[in-house]
ROMISE-868686 format. One record per residue (C-alpha): x, y, z; residue number from 1. Coordinates in nm, 4 decimals, m for minus. Layout:
<nodes>
{x=X | y=Y | z=Z | k=NUM};
...
</nodes>
This chain:
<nodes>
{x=1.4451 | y=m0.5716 | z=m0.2709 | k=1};
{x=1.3457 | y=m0.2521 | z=m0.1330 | k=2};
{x=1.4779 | y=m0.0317 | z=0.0699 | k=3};
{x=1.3223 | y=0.2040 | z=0.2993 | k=4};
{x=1.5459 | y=0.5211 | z=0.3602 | k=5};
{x=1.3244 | y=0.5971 | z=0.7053 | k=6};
{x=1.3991 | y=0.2887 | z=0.8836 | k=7};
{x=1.6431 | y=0.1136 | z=0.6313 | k=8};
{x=1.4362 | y=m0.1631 | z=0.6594 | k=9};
{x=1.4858 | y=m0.3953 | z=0.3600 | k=10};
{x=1.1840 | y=m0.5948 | z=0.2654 | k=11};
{x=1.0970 | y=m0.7932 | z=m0.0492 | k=12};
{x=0.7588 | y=m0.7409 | z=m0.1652 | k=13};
{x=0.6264 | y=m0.8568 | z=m0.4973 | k=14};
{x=0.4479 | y=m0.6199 | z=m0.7431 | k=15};
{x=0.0610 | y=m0.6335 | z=m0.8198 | k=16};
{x=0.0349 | y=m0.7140 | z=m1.2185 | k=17};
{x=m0.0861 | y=m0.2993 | z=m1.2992 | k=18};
{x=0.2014 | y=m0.1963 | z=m1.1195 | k=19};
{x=0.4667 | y=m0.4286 | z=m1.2942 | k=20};
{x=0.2909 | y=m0.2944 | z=m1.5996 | k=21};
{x=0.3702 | y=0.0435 | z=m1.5253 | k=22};
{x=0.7554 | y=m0.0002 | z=m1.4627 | k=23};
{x=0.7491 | y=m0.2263 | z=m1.7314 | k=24};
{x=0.6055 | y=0.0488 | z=m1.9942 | k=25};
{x=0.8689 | y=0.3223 | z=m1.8640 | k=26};
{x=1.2032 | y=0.1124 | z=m1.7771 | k=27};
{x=1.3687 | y=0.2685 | z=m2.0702 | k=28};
{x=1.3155 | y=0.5997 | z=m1.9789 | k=29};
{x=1.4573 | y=0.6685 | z=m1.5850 | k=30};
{x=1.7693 | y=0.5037 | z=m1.4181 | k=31};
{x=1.6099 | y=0.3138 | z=m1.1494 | k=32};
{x=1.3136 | y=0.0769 | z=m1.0767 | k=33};
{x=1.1403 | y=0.4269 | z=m0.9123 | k=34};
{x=1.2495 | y=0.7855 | z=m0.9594 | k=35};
{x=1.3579 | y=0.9613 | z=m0.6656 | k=36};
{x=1.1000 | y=1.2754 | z=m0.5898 | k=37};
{x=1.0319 | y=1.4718 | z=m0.2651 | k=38};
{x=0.7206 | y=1.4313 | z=m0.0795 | k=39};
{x=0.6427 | y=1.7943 | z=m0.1730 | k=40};
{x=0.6834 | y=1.7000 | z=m0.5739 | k=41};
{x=0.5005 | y=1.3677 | z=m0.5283 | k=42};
{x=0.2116 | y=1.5829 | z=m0.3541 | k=43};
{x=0.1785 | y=1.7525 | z=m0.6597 | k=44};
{x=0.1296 | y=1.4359 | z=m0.8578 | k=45};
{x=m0.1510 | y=1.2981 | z=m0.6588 | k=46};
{x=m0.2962 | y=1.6549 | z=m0.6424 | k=47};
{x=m0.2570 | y=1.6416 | z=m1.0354 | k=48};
{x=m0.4013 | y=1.2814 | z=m1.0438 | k=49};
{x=m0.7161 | y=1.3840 | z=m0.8028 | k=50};
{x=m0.7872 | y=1.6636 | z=m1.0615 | k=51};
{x=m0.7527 | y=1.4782 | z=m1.3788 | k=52};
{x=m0.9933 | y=1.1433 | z=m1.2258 | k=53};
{x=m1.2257 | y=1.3712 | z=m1.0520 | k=54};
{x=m1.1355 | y=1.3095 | z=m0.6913 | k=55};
{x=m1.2172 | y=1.5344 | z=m0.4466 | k=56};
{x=m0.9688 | y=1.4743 | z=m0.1221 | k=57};
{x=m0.6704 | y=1.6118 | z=m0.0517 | k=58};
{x=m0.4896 | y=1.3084 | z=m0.1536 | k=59};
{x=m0.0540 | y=1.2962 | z=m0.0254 | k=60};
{x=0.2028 | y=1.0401 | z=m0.0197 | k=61};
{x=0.0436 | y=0.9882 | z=0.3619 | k=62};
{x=m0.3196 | y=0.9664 | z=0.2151 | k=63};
{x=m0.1398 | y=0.7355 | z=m0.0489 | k=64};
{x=0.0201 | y=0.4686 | z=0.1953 | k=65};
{x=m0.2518 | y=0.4858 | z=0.4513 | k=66};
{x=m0.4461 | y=0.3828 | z=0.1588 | k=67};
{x=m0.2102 | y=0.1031 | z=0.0447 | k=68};
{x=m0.2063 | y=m0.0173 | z=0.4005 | k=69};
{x=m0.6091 | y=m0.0105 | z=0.4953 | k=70};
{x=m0.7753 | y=m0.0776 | z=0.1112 | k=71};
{x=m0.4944 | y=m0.2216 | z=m0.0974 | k=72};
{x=m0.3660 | y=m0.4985 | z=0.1319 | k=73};
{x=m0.5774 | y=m0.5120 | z=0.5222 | k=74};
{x=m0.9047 | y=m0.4647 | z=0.3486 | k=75};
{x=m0.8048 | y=m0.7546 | z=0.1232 | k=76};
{x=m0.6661 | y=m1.0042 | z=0.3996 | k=77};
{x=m0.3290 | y=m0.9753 | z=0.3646 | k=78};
{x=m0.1798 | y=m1.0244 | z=0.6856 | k=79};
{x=m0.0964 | y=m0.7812 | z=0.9605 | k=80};
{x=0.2764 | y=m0.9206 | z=0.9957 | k=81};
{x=0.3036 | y=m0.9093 | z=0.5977 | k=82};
{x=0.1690 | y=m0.5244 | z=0.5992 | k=83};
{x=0.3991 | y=m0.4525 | z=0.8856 | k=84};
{x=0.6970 | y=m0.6008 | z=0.6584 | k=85};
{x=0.5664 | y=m0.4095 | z=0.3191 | k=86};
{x=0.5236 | y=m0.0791 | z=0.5165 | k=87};
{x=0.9118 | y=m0.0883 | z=0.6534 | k=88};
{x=0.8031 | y=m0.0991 | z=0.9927 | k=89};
{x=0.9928 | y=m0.2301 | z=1.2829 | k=90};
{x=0.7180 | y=m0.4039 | z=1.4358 | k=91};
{x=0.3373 | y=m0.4791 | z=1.4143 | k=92};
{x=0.2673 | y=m0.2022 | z=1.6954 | k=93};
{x=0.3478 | y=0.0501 | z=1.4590 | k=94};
{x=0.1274 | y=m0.1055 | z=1.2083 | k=95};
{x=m0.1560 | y=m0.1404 | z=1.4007 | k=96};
{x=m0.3585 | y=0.1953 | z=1.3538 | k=97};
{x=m0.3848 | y=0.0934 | z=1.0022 | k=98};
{x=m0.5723 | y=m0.2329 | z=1.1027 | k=99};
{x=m0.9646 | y=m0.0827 | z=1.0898 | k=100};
{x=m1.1867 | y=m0.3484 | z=1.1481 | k=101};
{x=m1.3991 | y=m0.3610 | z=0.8683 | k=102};
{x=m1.7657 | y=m0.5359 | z=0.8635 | k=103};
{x=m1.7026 | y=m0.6856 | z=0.5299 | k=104};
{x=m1.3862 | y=m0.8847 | z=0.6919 | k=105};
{x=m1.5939 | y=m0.9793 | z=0.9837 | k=106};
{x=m1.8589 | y=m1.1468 | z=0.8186 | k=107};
{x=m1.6079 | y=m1.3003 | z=0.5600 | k=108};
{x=m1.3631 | y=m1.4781 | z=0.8235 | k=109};
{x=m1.6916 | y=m1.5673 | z=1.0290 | k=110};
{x=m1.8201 | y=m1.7442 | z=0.7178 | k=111};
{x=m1.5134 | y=m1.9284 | z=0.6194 | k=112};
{x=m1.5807 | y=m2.0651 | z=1.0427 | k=113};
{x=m1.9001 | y=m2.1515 | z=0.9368 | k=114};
{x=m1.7646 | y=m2.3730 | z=0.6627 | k=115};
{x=m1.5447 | y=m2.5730 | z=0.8974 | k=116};
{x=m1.8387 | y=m2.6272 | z=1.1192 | k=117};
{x=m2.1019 | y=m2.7636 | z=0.8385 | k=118};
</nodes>
C-alpha cells in the first residue's frame, strides 16, 4: 500500500514491470520501498535526468505526476476513477484537469463502437 502524506489517502496501486525492476535492482541498498527526498532534492534529479537524456523542459516532481497522470495512465485508458485513486485524490473533481481529451482516444473508443455495430 501507499500512502500519501498530502491527503493520507491510502491506495494500492500495482507497479509497471520497469519500475518493479528498478526497486528490485536497489532493495538492498535504502530502508524503504522509496527513499524519502524533498521536492527541492527530487527537482534536482529530474533536472539531472533532463540533462543527461537530452531533454529540454523544465521537468519537477509537478511536471513528473502531471505526466504520470495525462501520458502514463489517461493517455493509455486507464480509467478516470482508477487515476483519481493512484493520484491520492479525494475525488474525481480534483482529477479532472488531468483528463485532456486526446484525438488518438477519440478515434480509438469510436472504433471499438464501430466494432459492436458491424
Amino acid at each position: 500500500m501507499t500512502s500519501r502524506a498530502k491527503t493520507a489517502i491510502r491506495a494500492n496501486v500495482p507497479l509497471l514491470p520497469t519500475v518493479d525492476k528498478i526497486i528490485s535492482k536497489y532493495k538492498n541498498q535504502q530502508k524503504g520501498l522509496i527513499p524519502k527526498i524533498s521536492n527541492q532534492k527530487m527537482n534536482a534529479y529530474l533536472k539531472e535526468i533532463a540533462d543527461v537524456c537530452g531533454i529540454d523542459k523544465h521537468l519537477t516532481w509537478y511536471v513528473a505526476r502531471h505526466t504520470f497522470a495525462t501520458t502514463v495512465t489517461l493517455g493509455n485508458g486507464v480509467r478516470l476513477e482508477n487515476v483519481s485513486a493512484m493520484m491520492g485524490h479525494t475525488n474525481t473533481k480534483q482529477t479532472q484537469h488531468y483528463a485532456k481529451v486526446l484525438d488518438r482516444n477519440i478515434m480509438e473508443d469510436m472504433e471499438k463502437l464501430k466494432s459492436k455495430f458491424r
